[in-house]
C-alpha positions in Angstrom: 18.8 -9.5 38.3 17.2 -7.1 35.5 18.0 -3.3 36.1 15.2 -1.3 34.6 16.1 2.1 34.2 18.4 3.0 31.5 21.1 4.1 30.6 22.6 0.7 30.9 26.3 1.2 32.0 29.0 -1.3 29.8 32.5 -1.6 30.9 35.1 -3.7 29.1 37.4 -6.0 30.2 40.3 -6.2 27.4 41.1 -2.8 25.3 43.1 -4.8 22.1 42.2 -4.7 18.6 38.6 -5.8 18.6 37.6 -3.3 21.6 37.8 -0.1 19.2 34.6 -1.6 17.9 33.0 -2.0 21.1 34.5 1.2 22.4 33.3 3.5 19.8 29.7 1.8 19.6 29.1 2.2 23.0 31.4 5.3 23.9 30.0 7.8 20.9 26.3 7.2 21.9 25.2 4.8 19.2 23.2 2.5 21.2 20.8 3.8 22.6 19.6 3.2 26.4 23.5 2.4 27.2 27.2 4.2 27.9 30.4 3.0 28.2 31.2 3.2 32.1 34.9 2.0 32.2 37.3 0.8 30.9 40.3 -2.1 31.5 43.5 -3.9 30.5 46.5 -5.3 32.3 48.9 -3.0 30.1 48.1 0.4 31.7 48.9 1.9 28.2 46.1 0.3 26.5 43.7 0.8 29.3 44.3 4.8 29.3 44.5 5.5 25.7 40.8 4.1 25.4 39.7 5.7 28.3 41.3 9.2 28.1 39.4 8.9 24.5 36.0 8.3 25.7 36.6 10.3 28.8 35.5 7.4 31.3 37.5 5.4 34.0 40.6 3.4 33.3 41.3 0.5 35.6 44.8 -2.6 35.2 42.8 -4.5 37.4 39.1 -5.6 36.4 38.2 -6.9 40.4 39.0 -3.1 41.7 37.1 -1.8 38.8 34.0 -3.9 39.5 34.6 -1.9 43.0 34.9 1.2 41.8 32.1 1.7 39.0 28.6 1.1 39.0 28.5 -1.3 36.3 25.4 -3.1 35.1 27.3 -5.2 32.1 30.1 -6.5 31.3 32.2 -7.0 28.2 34.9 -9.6 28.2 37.3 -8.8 25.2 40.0 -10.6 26.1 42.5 -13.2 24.7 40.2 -16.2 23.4 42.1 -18.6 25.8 41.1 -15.6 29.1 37.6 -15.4 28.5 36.9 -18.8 30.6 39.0 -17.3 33.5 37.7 -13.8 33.1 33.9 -14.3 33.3 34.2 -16.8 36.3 35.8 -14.3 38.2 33.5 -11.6 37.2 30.4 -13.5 37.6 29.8 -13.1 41.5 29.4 -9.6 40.9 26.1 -10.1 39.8 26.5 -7.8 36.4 25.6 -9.6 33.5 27.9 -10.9 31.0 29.0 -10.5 27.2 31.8 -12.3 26.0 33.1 -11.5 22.2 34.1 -15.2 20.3 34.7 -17.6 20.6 33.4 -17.9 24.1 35.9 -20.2 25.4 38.3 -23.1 24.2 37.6 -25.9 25.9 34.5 -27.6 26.8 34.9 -28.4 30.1 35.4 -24.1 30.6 32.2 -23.6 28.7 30.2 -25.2 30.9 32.0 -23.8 33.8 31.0 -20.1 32.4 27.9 -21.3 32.0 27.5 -23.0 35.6 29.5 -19.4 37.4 26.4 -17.2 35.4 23.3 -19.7 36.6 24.7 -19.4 40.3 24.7 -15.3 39.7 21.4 -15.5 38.4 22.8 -13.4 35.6 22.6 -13.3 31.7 25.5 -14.7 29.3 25.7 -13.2 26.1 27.8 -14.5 23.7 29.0 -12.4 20.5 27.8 -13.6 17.4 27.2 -10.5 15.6 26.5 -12.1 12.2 23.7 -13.6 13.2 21.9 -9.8 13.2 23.5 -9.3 9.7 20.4 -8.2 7.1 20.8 -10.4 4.5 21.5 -13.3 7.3 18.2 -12.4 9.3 15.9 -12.5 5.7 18.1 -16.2 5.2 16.6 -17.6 8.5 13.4 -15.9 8.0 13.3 -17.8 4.8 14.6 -21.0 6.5 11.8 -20.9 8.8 9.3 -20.5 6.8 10.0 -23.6 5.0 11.2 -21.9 1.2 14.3 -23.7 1.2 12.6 -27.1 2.0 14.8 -30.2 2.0 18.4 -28.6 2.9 21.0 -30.2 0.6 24.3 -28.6 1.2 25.3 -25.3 2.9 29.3 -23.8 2.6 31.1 -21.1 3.9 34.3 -19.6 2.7 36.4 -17.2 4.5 39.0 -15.9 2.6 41.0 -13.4 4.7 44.0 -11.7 4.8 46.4 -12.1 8.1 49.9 -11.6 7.3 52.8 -12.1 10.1 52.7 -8.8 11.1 49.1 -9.0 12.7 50.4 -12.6 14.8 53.6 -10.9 15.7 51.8 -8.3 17.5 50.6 -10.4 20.6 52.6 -13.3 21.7 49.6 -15.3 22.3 47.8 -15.1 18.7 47.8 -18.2 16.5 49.1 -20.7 19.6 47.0 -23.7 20.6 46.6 -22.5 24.4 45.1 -19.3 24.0 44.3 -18.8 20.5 44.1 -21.6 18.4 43.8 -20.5 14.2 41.7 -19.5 11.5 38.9 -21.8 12.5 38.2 -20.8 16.3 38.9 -17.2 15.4 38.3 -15.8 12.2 35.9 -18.3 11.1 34.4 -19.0 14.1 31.2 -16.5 13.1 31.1 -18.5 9.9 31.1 -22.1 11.5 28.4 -20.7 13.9 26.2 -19.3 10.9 26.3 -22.3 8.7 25.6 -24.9 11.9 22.4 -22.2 12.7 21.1 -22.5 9.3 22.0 -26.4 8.0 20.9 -27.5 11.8 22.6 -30.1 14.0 26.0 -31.8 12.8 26.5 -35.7 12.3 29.6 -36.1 11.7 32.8 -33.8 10.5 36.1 -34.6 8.4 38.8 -31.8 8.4 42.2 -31.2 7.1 44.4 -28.0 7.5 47.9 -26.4 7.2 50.4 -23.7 8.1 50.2 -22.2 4.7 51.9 -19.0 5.2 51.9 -18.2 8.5 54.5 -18.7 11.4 52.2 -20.3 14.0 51.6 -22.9 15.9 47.9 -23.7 14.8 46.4 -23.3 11.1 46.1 -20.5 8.9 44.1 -23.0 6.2 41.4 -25.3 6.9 38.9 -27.3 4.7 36.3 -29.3 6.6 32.9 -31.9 5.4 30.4 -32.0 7.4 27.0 -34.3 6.9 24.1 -32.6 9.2 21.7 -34.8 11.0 19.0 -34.3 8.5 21.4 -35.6 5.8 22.8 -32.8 3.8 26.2 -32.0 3.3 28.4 -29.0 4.7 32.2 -27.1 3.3 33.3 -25.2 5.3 36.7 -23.4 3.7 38.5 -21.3 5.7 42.2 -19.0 5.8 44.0 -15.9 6.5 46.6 -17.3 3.8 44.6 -14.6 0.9 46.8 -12.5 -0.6 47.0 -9.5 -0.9 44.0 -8.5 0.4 40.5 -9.7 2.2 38.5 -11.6 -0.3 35.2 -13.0 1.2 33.2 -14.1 4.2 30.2 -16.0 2.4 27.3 -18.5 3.0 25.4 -20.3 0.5 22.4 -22.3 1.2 21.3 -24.7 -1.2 18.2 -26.7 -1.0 15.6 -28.2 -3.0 13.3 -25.1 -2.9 16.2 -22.6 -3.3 19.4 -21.1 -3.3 21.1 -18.2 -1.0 24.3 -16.5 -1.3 25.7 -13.6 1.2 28.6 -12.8 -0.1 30.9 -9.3 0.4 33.9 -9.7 3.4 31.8 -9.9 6.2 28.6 -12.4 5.1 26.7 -8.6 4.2 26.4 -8.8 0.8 23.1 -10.7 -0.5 24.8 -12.3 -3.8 21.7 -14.7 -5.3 18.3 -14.9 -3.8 16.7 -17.6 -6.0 13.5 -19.4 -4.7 11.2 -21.8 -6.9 8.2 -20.8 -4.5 8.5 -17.1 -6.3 6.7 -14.2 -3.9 6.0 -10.6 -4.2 9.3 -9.4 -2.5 11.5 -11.4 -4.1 12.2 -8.8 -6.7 13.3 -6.3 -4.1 15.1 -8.2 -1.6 18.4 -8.0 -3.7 18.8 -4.2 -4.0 17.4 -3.9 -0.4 19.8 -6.7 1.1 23.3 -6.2 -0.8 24.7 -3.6 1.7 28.6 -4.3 2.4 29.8 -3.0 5.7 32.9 -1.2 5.5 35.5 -3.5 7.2 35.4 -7.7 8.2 33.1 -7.1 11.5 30.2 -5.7 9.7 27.3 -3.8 11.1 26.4 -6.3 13.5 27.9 -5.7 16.3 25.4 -2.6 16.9 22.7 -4.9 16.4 23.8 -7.1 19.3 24.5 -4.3 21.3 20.9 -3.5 20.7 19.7 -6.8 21.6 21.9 -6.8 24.7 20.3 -3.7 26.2 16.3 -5.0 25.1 17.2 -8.1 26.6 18.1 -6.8 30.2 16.1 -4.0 29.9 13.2 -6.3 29.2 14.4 -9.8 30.4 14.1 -11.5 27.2 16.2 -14.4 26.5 19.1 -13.7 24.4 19.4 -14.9 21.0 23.2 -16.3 21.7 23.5 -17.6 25.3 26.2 -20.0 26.8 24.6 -22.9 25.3 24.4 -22.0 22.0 27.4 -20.4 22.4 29.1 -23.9 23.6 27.2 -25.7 20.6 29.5 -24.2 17.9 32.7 -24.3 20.3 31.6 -28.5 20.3 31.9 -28.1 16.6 34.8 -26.8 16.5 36.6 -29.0 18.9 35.2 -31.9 16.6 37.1 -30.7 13.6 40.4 -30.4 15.5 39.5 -33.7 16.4 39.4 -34.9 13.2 42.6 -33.5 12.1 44.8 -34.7 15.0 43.3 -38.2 14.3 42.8 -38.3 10.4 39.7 -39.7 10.5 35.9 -38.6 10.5 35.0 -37.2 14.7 30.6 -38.2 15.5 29.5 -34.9 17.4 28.8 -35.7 20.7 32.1 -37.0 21.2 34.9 -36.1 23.9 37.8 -34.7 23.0 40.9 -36.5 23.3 43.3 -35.4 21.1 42.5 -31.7 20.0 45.0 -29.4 21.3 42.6 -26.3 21.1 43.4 -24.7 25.0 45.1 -26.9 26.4 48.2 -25.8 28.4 
């Protein structure tokens, strides 16, 4: 199904902390060729405050609001551990989907999202809004075009602040069924970036630890990874910084060069050194060292963007459920490695990861 005539009309499904991004993209007319249609969440308070605000619908129940308003997407912004449940049941409708990260928990409820939106004949989108971050989009350009040459290592560090207060406010933040920790949701972006750039993963070896916070998964994480084509990966990740957001970085290093986005939301180009000098190079850092002005960057207008050419159009979207279960694998690999204590080969099965289960 591809609707044609815009505006495109977006409802959400979730109204917590990440849907005032979505809300205000969509509800204050910055993309164009789409609106925000409606609006819902099973607390009836939440639900009404965002859609008295933007003066559209406000439904507890998503099934009677997929009844009610002509919809033509929709975004699922629920609790990690719901989005497997949520776009199954919303997939006969016959709307295409988004669905913010990670896109599920489990493997086995990837592939079932996946399978529900193949039988609708409908689109998957899942939200990786980094990947439309400036300085990341000029990184892959390079990367394509062969400037790095023979990868050697590639790390990402995400050193954010979390303190108690932000897991305290919903019950289901930081557990294992319908959360899990820093890795599958702050640094999930970051995992996703560095396994986009580096290529396919070997093998991974991960440790982490409750450093500060009261939760049941981890709040630290530091992970090896060796990449199919031989290079190396870090991945460092935690919410433990104090007192404040530090960084959310990537560095590329290979035998033709060396990249850096820095700044708290992987915005801020940082080095831009290539041996293979060209006539842009000298530009590229004053034009590519924008920092947003909070941890979820500019992106997400960029993917909204993307969303609308791509049903407007019928492209094929940049993030669907494949790629979107790709990083999820990863992921699951690492927790792999820590329940076990030894290095997890990708593909693999998980058997002792407690990432969703319940």
């Amino acid at each position: 199904m591809t609707r044609k005539d815009p505006p495109l009309r977006i409802a959400l499904v979730g109204c917590g902390r990440i849907s005032k991004r979505h809300s205000e993209l969509l509800g204050r007319g910055i993309i164009r060729d789409a609106k925000l249609a409606a609006v819902c969440d099973i607390v009836e308070a939440k639900a009404r405050k965002v859609g008295e605000e933007f003066s559209v619908p406000w439904f507890t129940d998503m099934q009677q609001m997929m009844q009610s308003v002509d919809v033509d997407v929709v975004s699922v912004l629920t609790e990690s551990g719901n989005h497997a449940e949520h776009v199954i049941a919303l997939a006969p409708h016959g709307k295409h989907i988004v669905v913010e990260k990670p896109m599920a928990l489990t493997l086995p409820d990837a592939d079932e999202m996946i399978r529900a939106c193949d039988e609708a004949r409908i689109k998957l989108f899942v939200v990786k809004q980094n990947r439309f971050n400036v300085p990341v989009v000029k990184t892959r350009q390079a990367l394509e075009s062969g400037r790095f040459g023979k990868l050697v290592l590639g790390t990402v560090r995400v050193r954010w602040c979390r303190p108690q207060s932000y897991y305290d406010q919903d019950a289901w933040r930081g557990t294992w069924a319908m959360d899990g920790g820093v890795l599958t949701n702050q640094a999930s972006h970051h995992v996703d970036l560095l396994e986009w750039m580096m290529g396919d993963v070997d093998s991974v070896f991960a440790m982490t630890t409750r450093a500060l916070a009261r939760i049941e998964a981890e709040d630290t994480a530091a992970v090896v990874l060796r990449f199919r084509n031989g290079a190396l990966g870090l991945i460092e990740a935690t919410t433990a910084t104090r007192p404040k957001d530090l960084e959310g970085s990537l560095s590329i290093l290979g035998e033709g060069g060396t990249v850096e986005i820095g700044g708290f939301a992987v915005n801020q180009l940082k080095v831009w050194n290539f041996a293979d000098a060209q006539s842009d190079d000298a530009t590229v850092m004053e034009k590519f060292s924008v920092n947003p002005p909070n941890v979820y960057g500019f992106g997400h207008q960029a993917y909204y963007e993307h969303v609308v050419d791509c049903v407007l159009n019928d492209r094929q979207q940049l993030v669907d459920g494949l790629t979107g279960r790709k990083s999820l694998e990863l992921i699951n690999a690492i927790y792999e490695s820590v329940e076990t204590g030894r290095e997890v080969s990708l593909h693999f099965r998980p058997k002792h990861a407690r990432l969703g289960v319940r």
